[in-house]
N, C-alpha and C positions, 0 to 999 in steps of 0.2 A: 490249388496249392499256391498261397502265395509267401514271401521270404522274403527278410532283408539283412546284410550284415553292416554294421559301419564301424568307422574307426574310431581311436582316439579315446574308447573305453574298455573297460574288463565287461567278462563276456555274461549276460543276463537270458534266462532263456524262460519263455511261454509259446504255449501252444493250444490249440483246438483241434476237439474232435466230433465226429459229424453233426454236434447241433454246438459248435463253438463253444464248448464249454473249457474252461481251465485244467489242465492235463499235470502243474505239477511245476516246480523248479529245479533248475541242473545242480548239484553242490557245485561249490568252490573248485574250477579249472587248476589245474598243478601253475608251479611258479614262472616259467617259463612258457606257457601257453599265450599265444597272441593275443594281444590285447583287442578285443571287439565285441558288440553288440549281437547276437542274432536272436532270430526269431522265427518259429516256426507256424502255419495253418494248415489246415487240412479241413475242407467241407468233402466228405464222403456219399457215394453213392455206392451202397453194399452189394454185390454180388458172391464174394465166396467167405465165410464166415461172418454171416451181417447181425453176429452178434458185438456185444462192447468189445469181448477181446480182438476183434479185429478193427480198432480206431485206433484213428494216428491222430499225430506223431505219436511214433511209438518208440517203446527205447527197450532194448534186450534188458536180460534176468538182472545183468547187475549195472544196470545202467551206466555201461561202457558207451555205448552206440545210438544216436536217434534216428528216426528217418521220416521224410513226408515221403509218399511216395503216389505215384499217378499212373494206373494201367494194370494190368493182369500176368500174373506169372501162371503162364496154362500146365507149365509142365510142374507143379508145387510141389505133388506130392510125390514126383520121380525125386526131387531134389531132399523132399522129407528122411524119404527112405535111405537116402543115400545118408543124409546129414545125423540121422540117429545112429545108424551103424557107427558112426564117427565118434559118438557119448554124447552131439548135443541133444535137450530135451525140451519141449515146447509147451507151451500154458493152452494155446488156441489152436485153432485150424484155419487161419488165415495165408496165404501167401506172401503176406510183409513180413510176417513173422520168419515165414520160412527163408525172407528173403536177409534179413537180419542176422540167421543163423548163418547163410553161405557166405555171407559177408566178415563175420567171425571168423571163420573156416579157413575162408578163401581169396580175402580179402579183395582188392577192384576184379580179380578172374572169376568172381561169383558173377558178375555182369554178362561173362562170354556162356555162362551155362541157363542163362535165362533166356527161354522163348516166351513173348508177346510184348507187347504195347509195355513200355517202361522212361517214366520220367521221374528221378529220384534227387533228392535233396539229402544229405546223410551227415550228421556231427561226429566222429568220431572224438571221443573227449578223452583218447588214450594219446593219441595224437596231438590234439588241441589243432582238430581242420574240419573244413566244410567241402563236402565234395559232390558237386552236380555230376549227374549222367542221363542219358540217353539210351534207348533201343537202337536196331542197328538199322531199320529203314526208318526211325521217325515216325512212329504213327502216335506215338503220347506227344505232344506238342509241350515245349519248353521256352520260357522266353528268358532275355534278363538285359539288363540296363545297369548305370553306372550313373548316378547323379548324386552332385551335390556329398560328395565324400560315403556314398552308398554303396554299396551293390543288393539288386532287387531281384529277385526270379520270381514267375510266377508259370501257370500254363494260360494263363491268357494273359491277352495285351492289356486289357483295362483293368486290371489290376494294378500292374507298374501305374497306368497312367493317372491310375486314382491316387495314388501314395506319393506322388510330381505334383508339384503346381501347374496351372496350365502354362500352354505353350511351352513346355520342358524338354519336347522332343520335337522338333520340327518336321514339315512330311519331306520324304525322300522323291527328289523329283527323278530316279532315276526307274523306281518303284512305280510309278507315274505310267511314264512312258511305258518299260516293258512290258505292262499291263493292256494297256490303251492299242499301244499299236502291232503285239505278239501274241498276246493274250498268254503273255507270262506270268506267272506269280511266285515269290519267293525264290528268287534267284541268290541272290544275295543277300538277307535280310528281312524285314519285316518295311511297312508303309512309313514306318517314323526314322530316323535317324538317331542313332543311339540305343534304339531297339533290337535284341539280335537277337538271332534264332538256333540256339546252342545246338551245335553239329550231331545229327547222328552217328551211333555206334561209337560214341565218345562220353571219357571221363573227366573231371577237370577237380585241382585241389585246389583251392580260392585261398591266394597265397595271402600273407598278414599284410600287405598294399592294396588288397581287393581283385587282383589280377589272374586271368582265365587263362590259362596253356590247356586246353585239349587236347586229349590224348587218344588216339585211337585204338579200340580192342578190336575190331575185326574190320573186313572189307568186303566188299564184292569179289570175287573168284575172275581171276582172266579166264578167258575161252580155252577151252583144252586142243591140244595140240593137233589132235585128231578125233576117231570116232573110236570109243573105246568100248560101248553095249552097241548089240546090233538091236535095230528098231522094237523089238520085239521086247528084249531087254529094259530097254529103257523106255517102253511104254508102263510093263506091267511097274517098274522102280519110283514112275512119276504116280501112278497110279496108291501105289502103297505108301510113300511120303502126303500125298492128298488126304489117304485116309485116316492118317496117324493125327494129320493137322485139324482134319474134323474132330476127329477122336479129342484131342486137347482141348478144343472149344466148346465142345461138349456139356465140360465142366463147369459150373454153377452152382450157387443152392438159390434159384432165382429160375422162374421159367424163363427159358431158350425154344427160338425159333428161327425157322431160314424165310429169305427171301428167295421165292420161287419165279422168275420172272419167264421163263421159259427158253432163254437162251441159254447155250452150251454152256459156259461155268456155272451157274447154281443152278443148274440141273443136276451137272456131274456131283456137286456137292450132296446136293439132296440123295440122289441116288448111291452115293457111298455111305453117307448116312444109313439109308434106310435096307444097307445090306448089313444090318446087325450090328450097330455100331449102338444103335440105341433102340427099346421098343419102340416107341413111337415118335413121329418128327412132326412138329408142326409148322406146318408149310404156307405161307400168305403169297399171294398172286394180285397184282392189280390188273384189271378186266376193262379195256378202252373198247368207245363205241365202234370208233374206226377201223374198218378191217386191216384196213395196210398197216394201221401200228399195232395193231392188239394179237399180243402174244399167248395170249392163254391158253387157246388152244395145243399148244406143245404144254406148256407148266400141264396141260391136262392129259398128253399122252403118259408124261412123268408119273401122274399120280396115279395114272389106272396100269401101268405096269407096277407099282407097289401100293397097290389099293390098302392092303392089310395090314400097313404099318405107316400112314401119311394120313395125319387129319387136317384138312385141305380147307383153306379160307381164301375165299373170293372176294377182293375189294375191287369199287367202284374206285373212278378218281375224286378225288376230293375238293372239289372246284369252291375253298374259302379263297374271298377274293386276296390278291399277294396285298393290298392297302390297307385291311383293316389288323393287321401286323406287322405294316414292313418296317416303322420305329424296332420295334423291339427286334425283329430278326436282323437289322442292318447291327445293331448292338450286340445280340449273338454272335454275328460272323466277324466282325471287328474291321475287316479289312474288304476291299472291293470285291465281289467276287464274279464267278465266271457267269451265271445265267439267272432267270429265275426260276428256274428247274429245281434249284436247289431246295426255294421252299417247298416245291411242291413233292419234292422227295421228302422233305421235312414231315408232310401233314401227312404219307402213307405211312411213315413209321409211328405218328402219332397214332392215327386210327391202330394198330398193331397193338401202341401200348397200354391202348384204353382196354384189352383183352387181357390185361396184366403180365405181357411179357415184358419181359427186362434186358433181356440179352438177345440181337440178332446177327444171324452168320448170315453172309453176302458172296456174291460170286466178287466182289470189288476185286481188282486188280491183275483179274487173269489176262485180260488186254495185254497190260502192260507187261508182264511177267513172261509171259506167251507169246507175244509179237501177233498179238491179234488185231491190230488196226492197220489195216491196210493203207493209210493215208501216213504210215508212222514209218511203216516199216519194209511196205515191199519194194519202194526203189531201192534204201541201203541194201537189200539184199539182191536183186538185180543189179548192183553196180557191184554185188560181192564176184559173181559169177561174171558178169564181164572181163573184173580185175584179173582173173583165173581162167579167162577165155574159153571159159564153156558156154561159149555163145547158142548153141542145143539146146541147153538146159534152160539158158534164160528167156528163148524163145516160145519153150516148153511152159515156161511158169509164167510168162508175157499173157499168151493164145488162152492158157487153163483159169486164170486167176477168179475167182469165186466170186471176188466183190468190184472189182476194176474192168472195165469192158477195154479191149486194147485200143484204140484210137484213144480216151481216155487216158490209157496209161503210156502211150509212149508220149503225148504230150507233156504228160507231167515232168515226164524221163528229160527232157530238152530243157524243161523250164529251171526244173532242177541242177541242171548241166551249167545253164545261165547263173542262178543263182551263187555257187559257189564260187563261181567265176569272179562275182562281184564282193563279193565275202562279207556278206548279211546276206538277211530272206527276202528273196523277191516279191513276195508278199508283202511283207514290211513297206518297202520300196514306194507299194504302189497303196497301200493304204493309207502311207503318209499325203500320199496325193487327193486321198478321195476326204478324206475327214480333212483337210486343210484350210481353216478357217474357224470349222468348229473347233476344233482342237490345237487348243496352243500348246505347242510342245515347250519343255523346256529347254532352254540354252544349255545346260552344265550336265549332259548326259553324253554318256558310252553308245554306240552303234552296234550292237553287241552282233555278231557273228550267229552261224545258225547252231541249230546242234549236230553233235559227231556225225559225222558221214559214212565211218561203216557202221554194219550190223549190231556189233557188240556191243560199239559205242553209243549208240541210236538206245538201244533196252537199259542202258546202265543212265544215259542221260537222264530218262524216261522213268527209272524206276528212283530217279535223285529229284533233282531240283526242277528239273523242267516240267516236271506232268507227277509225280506220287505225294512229292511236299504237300502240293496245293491241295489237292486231290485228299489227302489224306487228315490235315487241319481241316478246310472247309468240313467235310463229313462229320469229323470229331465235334465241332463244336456246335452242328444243327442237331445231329443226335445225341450229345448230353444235354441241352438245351430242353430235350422232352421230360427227364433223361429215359435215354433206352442207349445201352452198351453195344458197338457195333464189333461185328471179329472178322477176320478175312483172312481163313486157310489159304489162300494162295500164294500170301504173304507171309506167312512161316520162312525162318528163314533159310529149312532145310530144303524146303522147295524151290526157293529164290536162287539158291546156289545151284542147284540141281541143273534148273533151269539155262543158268549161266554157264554150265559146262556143255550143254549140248551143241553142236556145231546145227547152223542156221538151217541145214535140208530138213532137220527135223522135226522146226518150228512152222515154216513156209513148204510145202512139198505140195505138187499136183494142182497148184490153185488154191490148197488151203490153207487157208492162218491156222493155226492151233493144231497142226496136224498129229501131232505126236498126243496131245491129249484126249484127240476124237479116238485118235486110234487105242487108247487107252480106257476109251469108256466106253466103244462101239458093242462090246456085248452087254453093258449095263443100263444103256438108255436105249431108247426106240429108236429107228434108224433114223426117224425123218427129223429129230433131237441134236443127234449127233452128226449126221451127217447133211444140216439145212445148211442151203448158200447164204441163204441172203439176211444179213446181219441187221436186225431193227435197233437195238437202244431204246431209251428212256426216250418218248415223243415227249415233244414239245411246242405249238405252234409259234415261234417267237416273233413272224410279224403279225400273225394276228393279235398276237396278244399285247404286242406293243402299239396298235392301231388302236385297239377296246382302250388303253389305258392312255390316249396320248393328251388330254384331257388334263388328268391330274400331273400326268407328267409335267406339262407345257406350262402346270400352275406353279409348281413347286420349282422349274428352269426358273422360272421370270424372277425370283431374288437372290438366286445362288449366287454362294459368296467365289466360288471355285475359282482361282485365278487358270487354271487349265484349260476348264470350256469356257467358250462365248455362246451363253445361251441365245439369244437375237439370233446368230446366225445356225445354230445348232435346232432350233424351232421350224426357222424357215426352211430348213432341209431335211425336215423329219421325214416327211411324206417317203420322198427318196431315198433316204437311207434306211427306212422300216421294210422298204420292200426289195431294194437290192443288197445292202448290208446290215442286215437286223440285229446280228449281235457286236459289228464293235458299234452301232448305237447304243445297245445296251449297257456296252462299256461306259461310253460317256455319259448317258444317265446314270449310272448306279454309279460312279465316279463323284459325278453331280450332287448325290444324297448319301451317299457317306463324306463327302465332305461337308455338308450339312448336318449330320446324327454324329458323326466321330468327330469331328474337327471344331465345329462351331457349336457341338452341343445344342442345336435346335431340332426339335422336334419333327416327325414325319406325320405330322396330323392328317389321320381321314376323314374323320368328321370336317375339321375346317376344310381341308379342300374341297370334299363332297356340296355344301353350301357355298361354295365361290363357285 
């Protein structure tokens, strides 16, 4: 979706739909309508009505309304039913449409009755305005910029950047740093300056000056005052919101599949699935040699406790080397990103979509949702119980903790103590020390402070800007890239809230993260499923594989333009920081070549480096 409005004229409108074709022109705006320009696109990837009546931009029956719009309304034909009872009547069975009708109806409150991924562009020409919105966690990516008497949105960056002359947006060296020395992304903004990254769970009417007020339709939920369901309660509660949110993902005219990795959330998912949510589920596992990282064996307890409704795919990993793509996937991702894990998560969905699925549901974000990382979230809640002098308790949860061995964790507990003390990450601190040289920081940056230090605030950071933003763009724009549509019931935002109402014992209890979920799915999966300690993740060798590739790396250093690294000295330190800090070298490599593929527009050739 990309979009421009400018001033200074009466308002002209075209648009495209999924193979760019010409869609029509607006009649004559009333007298009094703002004088400007706009323009609608829309390249389409179909998943629920992927006939013509569901291309955009689309405009209701009597072409009061248009809209581009980016993401999935899972809950469409709740809103259907609702919306015909009301007299209005529908041409297709699309979701835009239905979305056009609530919008009639209900005008910007049709936004709060929408669950899923949503980035929308809308003309109302009763009106005479243009009105951007958002979902309420961000998972449709929206951008927009303001040049040269314009305003542009698009859902990626290189859209704006293509429609700019070069050098239009300068890079933000503030974006820079966060990145490099926190392994922050999207705090404030996008890489460019001038670029922004229109707020979630917000609306904005793009006033006749080109000017964005945002407006917020919903929030995150405070913590509730106390414990309102007893355990028992709000296991089975999180459990039937989980299945509801499968239940709506469900939805496609496109085959749909999960990732089965073997770890507690897309297990749980599978397994509510496959208690009658749908006959059959098709289930993809990737299969590592290595025993310490290869989880299959559990994705395989999953599948033979519902042997008769899971048809079960095994993948290898897919070892294309990351060089003979990394041009084009650095242009995909736009902006630096966290590892190269990423592509290689990229090529399992590939291999998936070569099986003709289109649509996959993920355990993504139950981490975050759940307070499943213990590197996130068990001191704030060890300082929650200190604060509260249940010093028992947090002895209790110290001595039990499932993924933190105590010597371990009370260190961290001090460092952490230290840290705030200082008021930035003592991490920060001391990586400023170890990459100094390589890394020139820039002068005209913020020292930014750590995130929230209680509980509440630790999951609400974590599900905002600190850890879901990123998390949540990055993904989006590897997996449309193939394209294959990703979903993430955990991220519904009935369970999001859910989530955030429950007081901290029932997230962290006895040692375990996620305890109110295990204990919600412990008669549905295998015990050693639901109740395994030890938490693997996506492997990844990152020094080895930055040692295999230091070669091309070291080739592609020696002409970076990057005024950030000094590759000379960033070279002669490879060795040592491949094996004691492998990924924020990563950082300043992949810093190094997107400034190179985004910035300088040169090439990531692997042919020519393979011959040097």
């Amino acid at each position: 979706m990309l979009a421009q409005t400018e001033n200074g004229r009466r308002f002209d409108y075209s648009g495209t739909g999924s193979e760019s074709r010409m869609r029509g022109v607006l009649p004559p705006l009333e007298r009094n309508a703002p004088a400007h320009n706009l323009a609608f696109s829309h390249r389409r990837f179909a998943i629920v009505d992927t006939s013509a009546a569901g291309h955009q931009p689309m405009w209701d029956r009597d072409r009061q309304v248009c809209v581009a719009f980016n993401g999935e309304i899972y809950n469409y034909r709740e809103l259907r039913t609702e919306l015909e009872v009301l007299g209005r009547r529908f041409d297709g069975n699309s979701d835009t449409e239905v979305l056009l009708a609530a919008y009639l109806e209900w005008g910007c409150d049709a936004l709060a009755k929408c669950n899923g991924p949503l980035a929308l562009a809308l003309f109302d020409r009763r009106r005479g305005s243009l009105m951007l919105a958002r979902d309420r966690l961000g998972k449709a990516p929206l951008y927009f910029a303001h040049h040269a008497g314009r305003l542009l949105w698009a859902s990626e960056i290189k859209a704006i950047l293509a429609a700019c002359p070069d050098h239009a947006f300068p890079v933000r060296s503030q974006a820079v740093d966060d990145y490099v020395v926190h392994a922050w992304r999207d705090l404030d903004g996008s890489f460019w300056e001038g670029i922004h990254d229109f707020p979630p769970a917000s609306f904005a009417w793009v006033s006749q000056e080109l000017a964005l007020e945002p407006q917020a339709y919903w929030r995150m939920p405070e913590p509730a005052a106390g414990i309102s369901l007893a355990p028992d309660e709000a296991a089975s509660r999180l459990r039937e919101l989980l299945a509801d949110a499968v239940r709506l993902r469900l939805r496609a005219d496109v085959p749909v599949a999960f990732e089965l990795s073997g770890g507690m959330d897309s297990s749980a998912l599978v397994a509510l699935a496959a208690n009658g949510l749908t006959d059959r589920v098709a289930a993809y596992t990737v299969k590592f040699g290595e025993g310490e990282h290869n989880e299959e064996p559990y994705a395989r307890l999953v599948v033979d406790r519902y042997r008769e409704r899971i048809d079960y795919h095994v993948l290898t990993p897919v070892h294309e080397d990351f060089w003979t793509s990394a041009d084009e996937f650095f242009c995909v991702e736009e902006e630096p990103f966290h590892s190269p894990n990423l592509h290689t998560l990229q090529l399992q969905r590939r291999a998936i979509r070569s099986d003709g699925i289109k649509v996959v549901i993920s355990g993504s974000a139950g981490d975050e949702v759940l307070a499943g990382y213990a590197t996130e979230y068990l001191l704030p809640y060890l300082r929650e119980l200190t604060g509260h002098g249940e010093w028992r308790q947090f002895w209790r949860e110290a001595r039990m903790n499932s993924e933190v061995g105590l010597a371990s964790l009370l260190r961290r507990f001090l460092q952490d103590g230290l840290s705030r003390g200082l008021g930035q990450p003592l991490a920060g601190i001391h990586l400023r020390r170890v990459l100094a040289g390589a890394y020139r920081a820039p002068g005209n940056i913020v020292r930014r402070g750590n995130k929230s230090q209680d509980f509440s605030g630790r999951v609400r950071d974590n599900l905002g800007p600190f850890m879901m933003n990123y998390w949540l763009r990055s993904g989006n724009k590897a997996s449309f890239a193939i394209p294959v549509e990703p979903r993430a019931p955990f991220l519904d935002y009935r369970v999001v809230e859910f989530a955030l109402s429950l007081p901290p014992q029932y997230l962290i209890r006895d040692g375990w993260h996620k305890w109110l979920l295990r204990k919600a799915m412990g008669n549905f999966l295998p015990q050693e499923v639901a109740w395994r300690r030890r938490k693997m993740g996506f492997p990844f060798p990152h020094t080895t594989w930055l040692q295999y590739s230091k070669a091309t790396i070291t080739a592609l250093l020696a002409d970076t333009q990057c005024p950030y690294v000094d590759a000379r000295v960033l070279t002669k330190r490879y060795d040592t920081l491949a094996v004691s800090y492998p990924l924020p070298l990563w950082r300043l490599v992949c810093l190094s070549l997107w400034w190179r593929r985004m910035v300088t527009n040169r090439s990531i050739d692997a042919g020519r480096i393979a011959k040097a």
